[in-house]
N, C-alpha and C positions, 0 to 999 in steps of 0.2 A: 165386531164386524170385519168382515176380510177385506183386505185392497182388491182394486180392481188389477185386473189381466196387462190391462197400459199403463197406469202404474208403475208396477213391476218392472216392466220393459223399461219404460223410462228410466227406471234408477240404475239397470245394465247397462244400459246404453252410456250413460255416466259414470259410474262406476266399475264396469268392467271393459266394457271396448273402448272407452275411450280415454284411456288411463293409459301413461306412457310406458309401464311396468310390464301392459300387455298387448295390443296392438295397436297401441297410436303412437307417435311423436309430435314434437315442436315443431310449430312452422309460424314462420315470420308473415305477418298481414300488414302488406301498406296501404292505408285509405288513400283512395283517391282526393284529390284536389288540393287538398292540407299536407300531407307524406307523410302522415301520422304512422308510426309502426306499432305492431303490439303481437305478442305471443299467443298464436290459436294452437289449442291438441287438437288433432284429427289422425284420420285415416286414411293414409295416401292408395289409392290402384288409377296406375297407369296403365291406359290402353297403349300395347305393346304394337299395333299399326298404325303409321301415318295415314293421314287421307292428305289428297292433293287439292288444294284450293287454285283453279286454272284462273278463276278471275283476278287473281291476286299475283300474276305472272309465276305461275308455276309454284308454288309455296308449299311446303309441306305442311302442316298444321298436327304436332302432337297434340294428344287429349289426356283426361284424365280423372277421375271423380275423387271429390277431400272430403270425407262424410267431418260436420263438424256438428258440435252440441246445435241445440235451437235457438239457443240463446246469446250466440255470437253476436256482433252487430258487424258485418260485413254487406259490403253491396259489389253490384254488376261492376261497377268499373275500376274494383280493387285488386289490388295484384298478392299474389306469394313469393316468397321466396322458398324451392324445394330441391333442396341438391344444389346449393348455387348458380340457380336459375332462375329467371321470372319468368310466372305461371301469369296468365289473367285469368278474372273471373266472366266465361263465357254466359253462366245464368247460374243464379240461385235458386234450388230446387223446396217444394214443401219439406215443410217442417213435418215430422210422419214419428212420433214415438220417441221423442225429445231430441231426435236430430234432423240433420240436416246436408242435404248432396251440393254438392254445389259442384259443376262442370269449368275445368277450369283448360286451358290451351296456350299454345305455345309455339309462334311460327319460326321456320328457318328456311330461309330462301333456296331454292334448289335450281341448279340451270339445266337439269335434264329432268327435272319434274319427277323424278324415279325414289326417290329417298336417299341416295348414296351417301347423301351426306349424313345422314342421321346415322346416330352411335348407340 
């Protein structure tokens, strides 16, 4: 009997995207409350535009989506470490074909609200 189509996708999704040999890397996950750290593979793409959060006095707010297996145990109020930075977790996305999006961001205060300061 043949596998099914999701499946399939499943075991790519594991075995070839998300494997660090071809487009994932390491990234550090700290749980909230406890500071528990631990080693997630995923798949970093940063949105390359800030948006400006005004109610937050001018903020710039990076974004950025870390596809990670389904089977993580991550939640909303955990953070990453990516480039020597902390990301938070803005929402953890469905689980869709054995992984998983999860929206993470990242504020830097700006006093002209413009981005200038972002690198």
């Amino acid at each position: 009997m043949g596998r099914q189509l999701s499946d399939k996708i499943e075991d790519d999704v594991s075995n070839v995207f998300l494997r660090t040999k071809h487009f994932a890397r390491t990234f550090t996950y700290t749980a909230p409350r406890t500071g528990t750290t631990s080693s997630i593979v995923g798949v970093w793409t940063p949105d390359p535009t800030p948006r400006i959060d005004y109610e937050r006095g001018l903020e710039n707010v990076l974004t950025g989506k870390l596809m990670v297996a389904s089977d993580e145990s991550v939640t909303k109020d955990g953070s990453f470490s990516i480039d020597s930075e902390n990301w938070f977790i803005e929402s953890v996305g469905p689980i869709d074909h054995g992984d998983m999006c999860l929206v993470l961001t990242r504020q830097i205060t700006s006093h002209r609200g413009n981005g200038a300061n972002i690198q």
